[in-house]
Residue frames as qw, qx, qy, qz and C-alpha x, y, z in Angstrom:
[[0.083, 0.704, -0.431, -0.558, 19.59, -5.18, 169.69],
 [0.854, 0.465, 0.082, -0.221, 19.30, -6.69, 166.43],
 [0.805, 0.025, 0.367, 0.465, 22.03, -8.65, 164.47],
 [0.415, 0.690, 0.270, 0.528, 22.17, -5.89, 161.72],
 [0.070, -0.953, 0.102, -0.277, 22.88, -3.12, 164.35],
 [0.548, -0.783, 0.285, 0.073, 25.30, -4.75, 166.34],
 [0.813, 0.256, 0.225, 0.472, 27.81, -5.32, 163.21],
 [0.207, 0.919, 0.006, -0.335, 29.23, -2.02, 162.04],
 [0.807, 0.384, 0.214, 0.395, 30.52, -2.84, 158.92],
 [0.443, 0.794, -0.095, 0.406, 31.96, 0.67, 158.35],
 [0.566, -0.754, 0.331, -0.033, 34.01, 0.54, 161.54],
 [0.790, -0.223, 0.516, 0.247, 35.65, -2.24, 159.87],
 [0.697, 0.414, 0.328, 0.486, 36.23, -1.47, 156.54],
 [0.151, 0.982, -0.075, 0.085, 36.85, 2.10, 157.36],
 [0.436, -0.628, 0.639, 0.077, 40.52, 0.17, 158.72],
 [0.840, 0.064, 0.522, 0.137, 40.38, -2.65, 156.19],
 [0.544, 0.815, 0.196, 0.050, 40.58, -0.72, 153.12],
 [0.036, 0.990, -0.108, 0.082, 43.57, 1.19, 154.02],
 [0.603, -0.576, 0.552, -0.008, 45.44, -1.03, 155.36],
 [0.711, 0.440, 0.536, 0.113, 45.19, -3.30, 152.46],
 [0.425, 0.902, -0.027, 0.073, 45.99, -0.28, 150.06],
 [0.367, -0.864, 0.338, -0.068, 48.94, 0.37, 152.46],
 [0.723, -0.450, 0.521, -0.054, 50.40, -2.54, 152.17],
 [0.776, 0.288, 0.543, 0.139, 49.55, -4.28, 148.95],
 [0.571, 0.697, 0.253, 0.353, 50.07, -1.31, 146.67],
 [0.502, -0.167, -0.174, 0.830, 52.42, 1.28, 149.15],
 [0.114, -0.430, -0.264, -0.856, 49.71, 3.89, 148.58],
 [0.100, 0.286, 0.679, -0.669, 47.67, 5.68, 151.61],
 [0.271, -0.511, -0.588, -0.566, 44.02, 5.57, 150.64],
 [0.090, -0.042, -0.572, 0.814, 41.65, 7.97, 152.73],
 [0.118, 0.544, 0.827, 0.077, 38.35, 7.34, 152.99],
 [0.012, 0.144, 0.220, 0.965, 36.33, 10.44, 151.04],
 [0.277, 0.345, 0.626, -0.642, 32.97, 12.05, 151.68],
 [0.422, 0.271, -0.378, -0.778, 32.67, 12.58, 148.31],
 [0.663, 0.250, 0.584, -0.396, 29.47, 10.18, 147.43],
 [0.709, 0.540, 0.028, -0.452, 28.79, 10.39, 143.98],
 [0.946, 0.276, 0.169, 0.009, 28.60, 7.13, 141.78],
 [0.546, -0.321, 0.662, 0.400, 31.82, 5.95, 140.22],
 [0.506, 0.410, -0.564, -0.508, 31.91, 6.00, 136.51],
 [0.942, -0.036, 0.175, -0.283, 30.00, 3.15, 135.52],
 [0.758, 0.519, -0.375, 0.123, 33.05, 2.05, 132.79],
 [0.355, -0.633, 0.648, -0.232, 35.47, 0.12, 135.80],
 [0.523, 0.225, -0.812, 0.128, 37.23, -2.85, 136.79],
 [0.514, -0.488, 0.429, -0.560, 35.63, -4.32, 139.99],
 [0.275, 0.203, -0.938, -0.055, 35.76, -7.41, 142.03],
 [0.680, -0.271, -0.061, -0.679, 33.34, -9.34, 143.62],
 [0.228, 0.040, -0.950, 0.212, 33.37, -12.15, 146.36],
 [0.634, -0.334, -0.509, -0.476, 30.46, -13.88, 148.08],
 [0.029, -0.398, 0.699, -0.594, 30.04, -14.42, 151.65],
 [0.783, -0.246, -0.425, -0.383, 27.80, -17.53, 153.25],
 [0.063, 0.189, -0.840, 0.505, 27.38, -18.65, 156.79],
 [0.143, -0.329, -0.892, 0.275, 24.76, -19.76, 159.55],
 [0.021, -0.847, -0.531, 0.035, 23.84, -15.82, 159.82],
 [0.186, 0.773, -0.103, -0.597, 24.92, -13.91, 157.24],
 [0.681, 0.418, 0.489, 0.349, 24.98, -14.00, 153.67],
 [0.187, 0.914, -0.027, -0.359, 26.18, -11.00, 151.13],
 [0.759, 0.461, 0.069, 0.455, 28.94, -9.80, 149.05],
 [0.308, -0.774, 0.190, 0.519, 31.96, -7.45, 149.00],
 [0.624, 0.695, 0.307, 0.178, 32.58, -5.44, 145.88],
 [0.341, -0.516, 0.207, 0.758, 35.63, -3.55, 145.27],
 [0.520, 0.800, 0.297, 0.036, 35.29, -1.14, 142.62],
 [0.564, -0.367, 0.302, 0.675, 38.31, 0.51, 140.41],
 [0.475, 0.820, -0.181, -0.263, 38.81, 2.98, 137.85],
 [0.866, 0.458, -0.140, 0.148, 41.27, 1.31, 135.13],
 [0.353, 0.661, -0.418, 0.514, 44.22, 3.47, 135.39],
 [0.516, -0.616, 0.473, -0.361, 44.29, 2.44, 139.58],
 [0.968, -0.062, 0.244, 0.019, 43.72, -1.57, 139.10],
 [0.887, 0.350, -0.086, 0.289, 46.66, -0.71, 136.47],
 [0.087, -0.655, 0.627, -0.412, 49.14, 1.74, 138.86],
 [0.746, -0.484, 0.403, -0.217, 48.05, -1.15, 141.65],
 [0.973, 0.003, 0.185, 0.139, 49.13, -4.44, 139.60],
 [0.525, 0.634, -0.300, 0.481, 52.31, -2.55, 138.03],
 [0.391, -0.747, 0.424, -0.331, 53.15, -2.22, 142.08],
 [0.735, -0.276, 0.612, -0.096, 52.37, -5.55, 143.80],
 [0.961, 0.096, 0.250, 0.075, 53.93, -7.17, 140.19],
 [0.515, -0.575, 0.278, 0.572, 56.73, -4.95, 139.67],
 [0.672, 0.655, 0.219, 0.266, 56.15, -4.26, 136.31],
 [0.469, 0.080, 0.186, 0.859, 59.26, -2.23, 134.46],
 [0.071, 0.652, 0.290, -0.697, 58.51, 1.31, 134.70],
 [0.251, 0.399, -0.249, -0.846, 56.90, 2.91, 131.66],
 [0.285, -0.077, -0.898, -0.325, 55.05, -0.45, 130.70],
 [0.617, -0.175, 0.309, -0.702, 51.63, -1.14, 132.08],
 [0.467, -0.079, 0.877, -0.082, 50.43, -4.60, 133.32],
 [0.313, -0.109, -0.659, -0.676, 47.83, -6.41, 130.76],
 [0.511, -0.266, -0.074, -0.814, 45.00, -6.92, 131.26],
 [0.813, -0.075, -0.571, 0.083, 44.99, -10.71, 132.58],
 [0.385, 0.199, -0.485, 0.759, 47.56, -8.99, 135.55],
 [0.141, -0.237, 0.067, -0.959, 45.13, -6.60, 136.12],
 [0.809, -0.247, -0.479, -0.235, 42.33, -8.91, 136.50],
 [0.763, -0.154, -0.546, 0.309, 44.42, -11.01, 139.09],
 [0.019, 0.101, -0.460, 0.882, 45.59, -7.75, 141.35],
 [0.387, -0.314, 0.103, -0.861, 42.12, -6.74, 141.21],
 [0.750, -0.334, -0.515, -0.246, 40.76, -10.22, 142.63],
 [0.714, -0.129, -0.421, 0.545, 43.41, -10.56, 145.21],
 [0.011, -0.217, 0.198, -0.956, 42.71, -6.76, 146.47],
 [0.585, -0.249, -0.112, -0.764, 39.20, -7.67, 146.78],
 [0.817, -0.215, -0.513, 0.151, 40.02, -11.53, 148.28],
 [0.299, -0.028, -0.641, 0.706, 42.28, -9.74, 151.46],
 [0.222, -0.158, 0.281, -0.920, 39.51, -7.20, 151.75],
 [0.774, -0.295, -0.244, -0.504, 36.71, -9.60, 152.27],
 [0.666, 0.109, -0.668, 0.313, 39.05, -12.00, 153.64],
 [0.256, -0.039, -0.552, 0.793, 39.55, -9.94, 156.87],
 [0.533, -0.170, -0.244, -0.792, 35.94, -8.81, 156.68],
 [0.760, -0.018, -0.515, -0.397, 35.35, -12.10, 157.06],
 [0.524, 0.026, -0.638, 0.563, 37.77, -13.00, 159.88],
 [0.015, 0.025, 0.552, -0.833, 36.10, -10.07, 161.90],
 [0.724, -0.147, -0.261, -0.622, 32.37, -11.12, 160.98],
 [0.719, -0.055, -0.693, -0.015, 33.87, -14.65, 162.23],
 [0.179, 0.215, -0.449, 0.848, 35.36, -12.68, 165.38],
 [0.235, -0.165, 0.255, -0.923, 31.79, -11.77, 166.25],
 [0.507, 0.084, 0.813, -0.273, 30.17, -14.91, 166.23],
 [0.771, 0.503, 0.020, -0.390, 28.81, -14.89, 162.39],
 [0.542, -0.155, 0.773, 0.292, 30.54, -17.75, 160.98],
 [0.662, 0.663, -0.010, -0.349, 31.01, -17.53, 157.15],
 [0.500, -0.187, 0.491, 0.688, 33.24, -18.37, 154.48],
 [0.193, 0.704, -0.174, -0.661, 34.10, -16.67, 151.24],
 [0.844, 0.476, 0.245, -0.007, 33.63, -17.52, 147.52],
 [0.554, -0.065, 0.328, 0.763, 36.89, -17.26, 145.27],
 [0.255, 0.598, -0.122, -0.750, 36.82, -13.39, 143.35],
 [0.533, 0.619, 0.518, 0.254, 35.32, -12.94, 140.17],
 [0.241, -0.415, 0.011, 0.877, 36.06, -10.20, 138.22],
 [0.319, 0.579, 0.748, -0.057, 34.31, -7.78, 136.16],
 [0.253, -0.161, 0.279, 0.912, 35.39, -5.25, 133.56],
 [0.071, -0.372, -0.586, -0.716, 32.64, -2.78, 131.97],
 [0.240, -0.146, 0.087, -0.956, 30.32, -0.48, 132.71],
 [0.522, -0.327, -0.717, -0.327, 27.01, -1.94, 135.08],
 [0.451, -0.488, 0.247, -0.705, 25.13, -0.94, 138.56],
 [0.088, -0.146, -0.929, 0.330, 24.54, -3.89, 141.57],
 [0.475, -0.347, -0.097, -0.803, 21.54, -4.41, 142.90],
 [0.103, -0.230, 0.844, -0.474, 21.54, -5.78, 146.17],
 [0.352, -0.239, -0.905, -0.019, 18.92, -8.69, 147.06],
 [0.451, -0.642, -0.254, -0.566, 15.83, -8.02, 148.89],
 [0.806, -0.555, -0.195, 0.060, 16.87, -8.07, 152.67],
 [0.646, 0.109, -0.182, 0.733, 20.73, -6.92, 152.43],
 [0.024, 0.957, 0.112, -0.268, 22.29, -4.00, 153.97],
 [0.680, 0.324, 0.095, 0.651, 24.35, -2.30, 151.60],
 [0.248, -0.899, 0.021, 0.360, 26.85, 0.36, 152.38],
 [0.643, 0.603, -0.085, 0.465, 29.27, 2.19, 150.12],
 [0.385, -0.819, 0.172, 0.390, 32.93, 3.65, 150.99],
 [0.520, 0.774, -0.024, 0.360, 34.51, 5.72, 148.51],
 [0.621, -0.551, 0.066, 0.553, 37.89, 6.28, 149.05],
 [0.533, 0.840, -0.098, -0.035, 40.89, 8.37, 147.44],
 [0.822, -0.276, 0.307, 0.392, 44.20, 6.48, 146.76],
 [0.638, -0.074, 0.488, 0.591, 46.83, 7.53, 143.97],
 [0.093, 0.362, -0.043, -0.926, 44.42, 10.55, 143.23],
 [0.409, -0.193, -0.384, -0.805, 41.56, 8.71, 142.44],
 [0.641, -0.194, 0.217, -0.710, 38.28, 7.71, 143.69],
 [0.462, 0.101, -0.852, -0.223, 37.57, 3.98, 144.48],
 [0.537, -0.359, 0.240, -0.725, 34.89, 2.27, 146.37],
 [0.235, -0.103, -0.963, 0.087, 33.91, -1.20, 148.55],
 [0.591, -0.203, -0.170, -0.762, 30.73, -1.68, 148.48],
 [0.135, 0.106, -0.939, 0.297, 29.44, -4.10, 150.89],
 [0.679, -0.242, -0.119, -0.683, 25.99, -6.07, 151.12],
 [0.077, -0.043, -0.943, 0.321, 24.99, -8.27, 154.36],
 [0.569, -0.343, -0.326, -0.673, 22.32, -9.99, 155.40],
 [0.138, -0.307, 0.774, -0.536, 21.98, -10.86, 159.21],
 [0.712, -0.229, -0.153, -0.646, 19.52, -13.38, 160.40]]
């Protein structure tokens, strides 16, 4: 059995995601069949992963109006005010730092030793394109009545 089959990323993030939502923002997110792309115009993070054998990334993607319901949660904003955009920024790195985080803890779990890069964020409208060798899987979820997705590219070797 290869390295790449005996991971199943979506075993794991089909439990990371939620849990994470659950917690950080008091909202049940449920993972959706609906597929189709994300509006390109979003708020997404992005962390790096690098070990002995495996390399990749873990992308959280957001429509606006979620990254702002999420940081008006986990920063208590005053009701009828919305966070700014700086706030928004920071939830959305720190949503996308636990979910790789623990990604990362059960990649470490299975003998792929990695660490993670610090989040980046990224506001505006633009497509990945994963590296020659990665696998990349999408889960599209639906939290707070909308659609949001972690996108996740590894490379085993």
């Amino acid at each position: 059995m290869t390295a790449t089959t005996a991971f199943d990323v979506g075993a794991h993030i089909r439990d990371i995601a939620p849990d994470v939502f659950e917690t950080m923002v008091s909202a049940r997110a449920e993972l959706t069949e609906n597929h189709a792309p994300l509006a390109l115009e979003r708020i997404s993070g992005a962390i790096g992963i690098v070990g002995d054998s495996v390399t990749g990334a873990v992308y959280l993607h957001l429509p606006e109006l979620f990254a702002q319901q999420a940081a008006g949660v986990m920063l208590a904003v005053a009701a009828g005010q919305l966070a700014t955009d700086s706030e928004t920024n920071d939830v959305t790195g720190e949503l996308t730092n636990i979910i790789a985080g623990v990604l990362k803890s059960v990649l470490c779990d299975a003998g792929y030793f990695c660490a993670v890069s610090t989040p980046s964020v990224i506001r505006g409208a633009f497509s990945v394109e994963a590296s020659p060798g990665m696998d990349v899987d999408h889960f599209y979820f639906l939290c707070l009545g909308q659609r949001i997705a972690v996108e996740v590219h590894l490379n085993f070797f």
